[in-house]
N, C-alpha and C positions, 0 to 999 in steps of 0.2 A: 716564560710568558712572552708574547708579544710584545717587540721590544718601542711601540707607539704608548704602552703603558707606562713606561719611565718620563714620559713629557709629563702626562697626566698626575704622577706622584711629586714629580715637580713643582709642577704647577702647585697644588695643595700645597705641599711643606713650604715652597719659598715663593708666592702668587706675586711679591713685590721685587725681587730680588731681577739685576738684570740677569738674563741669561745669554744676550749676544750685543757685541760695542761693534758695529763698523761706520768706520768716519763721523756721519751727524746722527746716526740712530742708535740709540739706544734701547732694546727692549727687553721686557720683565718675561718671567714663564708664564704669566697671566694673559698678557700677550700673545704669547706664541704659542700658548696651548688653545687661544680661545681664536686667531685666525687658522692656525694647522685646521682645526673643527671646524670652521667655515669651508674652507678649501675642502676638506674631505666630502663634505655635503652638497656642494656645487658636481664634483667631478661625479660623486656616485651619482646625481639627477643628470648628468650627461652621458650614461653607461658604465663608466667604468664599474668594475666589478672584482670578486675575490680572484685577486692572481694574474689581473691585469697588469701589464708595464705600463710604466710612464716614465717618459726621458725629461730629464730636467738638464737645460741648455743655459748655464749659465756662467758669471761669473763670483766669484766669492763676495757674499752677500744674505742678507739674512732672509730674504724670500726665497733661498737655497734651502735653509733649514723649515719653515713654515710649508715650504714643497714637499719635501721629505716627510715630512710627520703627515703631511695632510693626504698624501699617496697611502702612507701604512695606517693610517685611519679609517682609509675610505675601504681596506682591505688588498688596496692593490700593491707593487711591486715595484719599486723606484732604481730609475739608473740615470748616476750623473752623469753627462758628458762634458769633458774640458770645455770651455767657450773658443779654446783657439782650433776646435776640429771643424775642417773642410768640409765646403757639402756634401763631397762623396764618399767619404766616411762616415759620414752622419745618414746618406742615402743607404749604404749598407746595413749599420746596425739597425734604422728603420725597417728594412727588411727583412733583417737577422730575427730581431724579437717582436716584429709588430706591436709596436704599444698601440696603446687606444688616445693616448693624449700626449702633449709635447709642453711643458712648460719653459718657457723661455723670456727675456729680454729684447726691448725694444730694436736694441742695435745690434743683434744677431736673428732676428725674425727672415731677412734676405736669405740667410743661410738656409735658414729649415725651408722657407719655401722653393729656393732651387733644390735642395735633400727632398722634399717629398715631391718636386716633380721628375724628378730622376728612378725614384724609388716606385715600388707599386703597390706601397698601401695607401693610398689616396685619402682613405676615410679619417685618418686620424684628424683628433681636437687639438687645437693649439689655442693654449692660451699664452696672452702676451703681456710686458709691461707694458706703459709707456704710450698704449696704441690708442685709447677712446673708443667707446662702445658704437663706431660707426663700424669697427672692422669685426663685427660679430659674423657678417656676412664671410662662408666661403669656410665655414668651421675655425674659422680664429676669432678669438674672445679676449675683451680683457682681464687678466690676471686682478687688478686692482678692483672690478667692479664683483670679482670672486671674494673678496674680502669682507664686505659688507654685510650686515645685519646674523641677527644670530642663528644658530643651527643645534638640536639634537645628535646624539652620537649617531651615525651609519652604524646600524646594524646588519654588518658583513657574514658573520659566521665563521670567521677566520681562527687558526690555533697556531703555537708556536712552531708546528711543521711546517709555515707555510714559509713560501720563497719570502724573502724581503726586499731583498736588490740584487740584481745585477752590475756585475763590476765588469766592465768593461778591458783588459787586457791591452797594454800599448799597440800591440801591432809591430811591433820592431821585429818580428821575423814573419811574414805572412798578416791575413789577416787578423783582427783583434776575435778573440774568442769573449763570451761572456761566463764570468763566473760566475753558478748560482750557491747565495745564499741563503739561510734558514735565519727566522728568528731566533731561532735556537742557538745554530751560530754566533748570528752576532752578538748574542749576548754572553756565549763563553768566550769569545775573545775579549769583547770588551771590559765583562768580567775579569778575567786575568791580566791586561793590561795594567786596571786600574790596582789591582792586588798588588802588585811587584811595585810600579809606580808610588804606592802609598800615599792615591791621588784623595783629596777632601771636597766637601761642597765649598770647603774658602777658596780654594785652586782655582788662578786666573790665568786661561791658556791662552796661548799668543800665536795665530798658526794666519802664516803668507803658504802655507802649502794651498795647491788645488782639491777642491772640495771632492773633483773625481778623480782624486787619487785619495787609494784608501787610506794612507799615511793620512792626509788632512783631512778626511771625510770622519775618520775615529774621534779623531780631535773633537770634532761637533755633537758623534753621537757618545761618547765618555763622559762628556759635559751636562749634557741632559741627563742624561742617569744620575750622574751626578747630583745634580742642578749646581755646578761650579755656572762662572762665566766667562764664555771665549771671546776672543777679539780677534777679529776676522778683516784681514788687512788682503789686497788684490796682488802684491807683490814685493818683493823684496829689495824692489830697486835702488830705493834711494833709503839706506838702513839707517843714518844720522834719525830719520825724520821718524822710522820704524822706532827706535830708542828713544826717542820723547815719546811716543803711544808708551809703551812699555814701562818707562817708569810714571806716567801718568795714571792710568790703570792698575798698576801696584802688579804689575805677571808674575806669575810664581813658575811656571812653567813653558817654558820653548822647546818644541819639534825642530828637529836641525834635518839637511841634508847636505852633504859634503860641499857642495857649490855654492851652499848659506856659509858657510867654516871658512872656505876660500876667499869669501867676501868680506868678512870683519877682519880676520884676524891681519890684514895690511893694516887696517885703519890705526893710525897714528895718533889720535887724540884719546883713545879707550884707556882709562886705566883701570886696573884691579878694582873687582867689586862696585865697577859703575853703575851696576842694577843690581841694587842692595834687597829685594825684593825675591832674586830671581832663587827657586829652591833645585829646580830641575832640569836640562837640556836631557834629551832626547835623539837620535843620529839611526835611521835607516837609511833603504836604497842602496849605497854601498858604503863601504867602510870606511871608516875614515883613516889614514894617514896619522902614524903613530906621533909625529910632530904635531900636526894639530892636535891631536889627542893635548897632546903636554901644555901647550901653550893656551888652549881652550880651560885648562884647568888654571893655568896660571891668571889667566883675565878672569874666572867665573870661580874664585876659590871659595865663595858657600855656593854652589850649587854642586849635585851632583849629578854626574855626566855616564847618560847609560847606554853602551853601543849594543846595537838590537839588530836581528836579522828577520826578514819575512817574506811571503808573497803573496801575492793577490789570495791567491788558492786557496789559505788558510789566516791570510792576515797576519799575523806573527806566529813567528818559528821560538827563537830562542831572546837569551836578556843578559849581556853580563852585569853582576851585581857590581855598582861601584867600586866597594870594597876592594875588588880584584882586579882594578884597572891596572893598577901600579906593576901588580904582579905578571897578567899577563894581557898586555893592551891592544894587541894581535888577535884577540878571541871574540865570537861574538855571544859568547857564556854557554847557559846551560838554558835547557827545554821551558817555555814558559809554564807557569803552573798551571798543576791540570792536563798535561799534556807528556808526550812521549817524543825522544826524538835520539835514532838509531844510524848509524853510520854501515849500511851494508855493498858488497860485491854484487858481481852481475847475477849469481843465484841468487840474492836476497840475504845473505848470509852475513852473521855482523862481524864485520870485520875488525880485527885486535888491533889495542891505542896503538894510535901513529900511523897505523895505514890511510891511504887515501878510497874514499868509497863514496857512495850516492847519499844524501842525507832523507832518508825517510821520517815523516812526521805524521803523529798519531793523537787523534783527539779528536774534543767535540765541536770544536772550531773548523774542521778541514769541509770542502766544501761540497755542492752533492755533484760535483760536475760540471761542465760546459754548455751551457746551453744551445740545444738542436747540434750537439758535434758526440756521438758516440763513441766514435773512435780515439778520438783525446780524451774523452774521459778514461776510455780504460787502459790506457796507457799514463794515465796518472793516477788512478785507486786503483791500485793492485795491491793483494794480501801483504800486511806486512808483520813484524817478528810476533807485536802483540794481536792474536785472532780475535780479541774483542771488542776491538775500534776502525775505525775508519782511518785509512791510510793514504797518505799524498807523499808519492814517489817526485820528488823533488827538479830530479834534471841536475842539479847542482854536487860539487864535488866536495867534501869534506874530511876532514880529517878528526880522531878525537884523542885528547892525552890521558893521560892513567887517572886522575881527578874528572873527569867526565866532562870537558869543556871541551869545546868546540872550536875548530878552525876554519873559515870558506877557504879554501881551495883556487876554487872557478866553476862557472861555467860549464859544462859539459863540451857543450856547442865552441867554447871559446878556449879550447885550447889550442895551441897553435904547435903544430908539430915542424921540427925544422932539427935537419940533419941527422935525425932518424929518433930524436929525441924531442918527449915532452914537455912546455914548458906552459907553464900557468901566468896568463897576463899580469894578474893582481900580484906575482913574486917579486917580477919585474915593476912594477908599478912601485912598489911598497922603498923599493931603493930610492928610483928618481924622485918622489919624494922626501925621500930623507935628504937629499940636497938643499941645502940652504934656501937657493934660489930658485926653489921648481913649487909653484903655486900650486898646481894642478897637473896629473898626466895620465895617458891611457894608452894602451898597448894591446896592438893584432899584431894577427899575420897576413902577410901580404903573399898571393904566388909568386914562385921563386923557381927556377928551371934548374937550379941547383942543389936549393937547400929543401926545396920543398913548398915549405913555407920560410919569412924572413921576418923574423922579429923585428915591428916597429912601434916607434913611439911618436904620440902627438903630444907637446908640453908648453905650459905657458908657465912662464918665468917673471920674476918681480925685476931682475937685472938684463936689462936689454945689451949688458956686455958679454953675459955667458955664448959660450959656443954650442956649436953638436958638438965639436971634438973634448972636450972638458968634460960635457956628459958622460958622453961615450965612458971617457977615460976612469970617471968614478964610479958606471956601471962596471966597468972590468974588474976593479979595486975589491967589488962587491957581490958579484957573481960567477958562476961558471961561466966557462966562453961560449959555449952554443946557447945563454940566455943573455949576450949583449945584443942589443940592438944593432939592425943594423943600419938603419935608416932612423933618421930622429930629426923632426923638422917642430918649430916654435910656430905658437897660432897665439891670437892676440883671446882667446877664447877657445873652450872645447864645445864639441854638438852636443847640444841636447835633449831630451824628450820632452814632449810637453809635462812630462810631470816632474822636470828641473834632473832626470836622472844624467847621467854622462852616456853618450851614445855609442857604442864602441863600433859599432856596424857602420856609421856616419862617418865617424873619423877615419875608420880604415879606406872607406870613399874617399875622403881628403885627404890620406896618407895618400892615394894610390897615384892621386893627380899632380902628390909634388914630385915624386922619385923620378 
């Protein structure tokens, strides 16, 4: 079904119940189903229509979610943009998908307006918070005066074939492509998240991720299908203050990413089971580092801890069950349910446990493509083993062992060849890690008129007396020699994406400027 329907059942089953806590607001699904359905009847009486976009500009926040629902009400097509994208990215995807309207905030409205005077869809609506109904002039409106009095459903004509969002792609290599998805989609992923998870309507999620990144974006819509309730925090900065939210709130569940992991687990005042509440932590983006794996168990021992792989493309790939952590903490499991996922060679061909190959993924979550880019899409749906599904050829390298669980590899793109020999940054990475004293690290190749490429490391370290040389020394201890580093320089921090991912294209830029 159309996945605006899940507010709407919400709403019914639990009309008092909060459905999202940020900072001083608090609001019910009675709320947020009865302003989404305002909002959707304003944008419909201002054009928009079935299969329209509309970019929601903003920051994590609950007029995020009443955006969203009130776009797939009205019939149209919602894509968040980060709040920290520049107006010439924001001038692109305006030109990329033309939306018909722009919802935003007060203190990012300069942005959109230098973005659509760069760009050449002119006509778009912007509505705004914050602004008073004197800026109605010039196609901006306010957002808050959208709110008001009550409305009838829009009757769109829309079905579950229909686009729902566009996800937007970071950009870190070229630019961002949009991924389109289906209602349908979303709902089998979402679907099967919440299956594995053994998520409930009592589930209180706690998500500092960005709303446009699908990682946290899930968060919101899982919840509402649900009717659980999220609590929707701007950042993870200052996480003491994050853990009084948390156990206030009573969270039962936390989405982690590795640079969240890197940030507590210093913290000196935590002891075991400090969030007595907490049933589940969560960890995509990349993997995490088998010491924090352990020590993240040791601080959260009722919670269980589940490393997950995915991409925009199709949202989640695989899941390892807790259970199997202990045994194999290196993996990121097996195919989510409902889903296929095949490790094949350059013919397509599945290749036997323990080879390295392309991870292919098959199901009703994979996406229908790129929006306005033919060519990348069919260089990512191409036939795969099973001919009755849709298939997203990954880019990404894997390996799989005789019990059917999964290993990333890398990168395709990010391997880095040196001395005539492959070496996979994450192998490397996964060492300097195991180092006592290595908080965080990441690993390119740099040009090298010798070797080719030259394996480097960027690492930030809890001991400011560690050396390279000491590194160096306990890479050696732990790998082949054409997979030591040869360069290893300390940053008081790694680059990273706006969606908090680890940059490795950045860093190798600041590797390249200290050597």
């Amino acid at each position: 079904m159309r996945f605006e329907r899940f507010l709407d059942e919400s709403a019914t089953r639990f009309a008092s119940k909060v459905a999202i806590v940020a900072e001083t607001v608090r609001m019910t699904y009675r709320e947020l189903e009865a302003l989404a359905q305002q909002l959707a009847n304003v944008l419909f009486e201002r054009g928009v229509r079935r299969g329209d976009r509309v970019l929601v500009f903003m920051d994590n926040c609950p007029e995020v979610a009443v955006s969203i629902f009130g776009i797939l009400k009205a019939g149209g097509v919602f894509t968040v943009i980060n709040s920290s994208t520049k107006a010439s990215k924001l001038a692109y995807i305006i030109d990329d998908c033309q939306p018909a309207a722009i919802l935003t905030i007060g203190r990012l409205l300069p942005v959109v307006r230098e973005a659509l005077e760069a760009a050449s869809n002119s006509a778009t609506l912007v509505l705004s918070t914050g602004i008073g109904e004197e800026a109605i002039t010039h196609q901006i409106g306010s957002f808050e005066a959208c709110l008001s009095g009550a409305s009838d459903p829009v009757q769109h004509g829309g079905t579950a074939d229909d686009l729902a969002m566009l996800v937007y792609t970071s950009g870190s290599t070229g630019r961002p492509k949009g991924v389109m998805m289906t209602h349908r989609n979303v709902e089998a992923a979402s679907g099967s998240i919440i299956s594995y998870l053994e998520n409930t309507p009592d589930d209180v999620i706690f998500n500092v991720l960005p709303l446009a990144f699908d990682y946290g974006l899930y968060q919101l819509l899982m919840s509402v299908r649900l009717g659980a309730t999220l609590v929707l925090e701007k950042s993870f900065a200052f996480p003491a203050a994050m853990f009084d939210v948390m156990r206030r709130e009573k969270v039962t569940g936390l989405p982690l990413v590795p640079t969240m992991a890197a940030v507590i687990l210093p913290m000196r005042n935590l002891a075991p089971g400090f969030l007595p509440t907490l049933r589940y932590m969560t960890n995509t983006a990349a993997a995490l580092p088998v010491d924090h794996i352990d020590r993240l168990r040791r601080l959260f021992p009722n919670a269980s801890l589940f490393s997950m792989y995915g991409l925009t493309e199709c949202k989640r790939c695989t899941y390892l069950p807790p259970s199997e952590l202990a045994r194999r903490p290196d993996s990121v499991g097996i195919p989510i349910p409902g889903t296929q996922a095949f490790v094949v060679d350059g013919e397509g061909q599945i290749v036997a446990p323990g080879e390295t190959g392309e991870l292919v993924i098959q199901g009703p979550h994979v996406m229908q493509g790129y929006w306005r880019d033919d060519e990348a899409t069919a260089r990512a749906l191409r036939p795969g083993p099973n001919p009755d599904l849709p298939a997203l050829h990954t880019g990404d390298l894997f390996r799989q062992d005789e019990q059917g669980f999964l290993y990333f590899v890398g990168r395709r793109d990010d391997m880095i060849k040196t001395r005539g020999e492959k070496v996979a940054p994450k192998e490397v990475e996964a060492v300097l890690h195991a180092h006592p004293s290595v908080v965080e690290a990441v690993v390119a190749g740099m040009a090298d008129p010798v070797l080719g490429q030259a394996v480097s490391a960027l690492v930030v370290s809890r001991d400011r007396h560690l050396t390279a040389k000491e590194l160096i020394r306990h890479c050696q201890l732990n790998l082949e020699d054409f997979m030591v580093p040869k360069y290893l320089t300390f940053a008081e921090s790694l680059p990273k994406t706006d969606t908090g991912k680890v940059s490795r294209k950045l860093a190798a830029e600041l590797l390249e400027t200290t050597r």
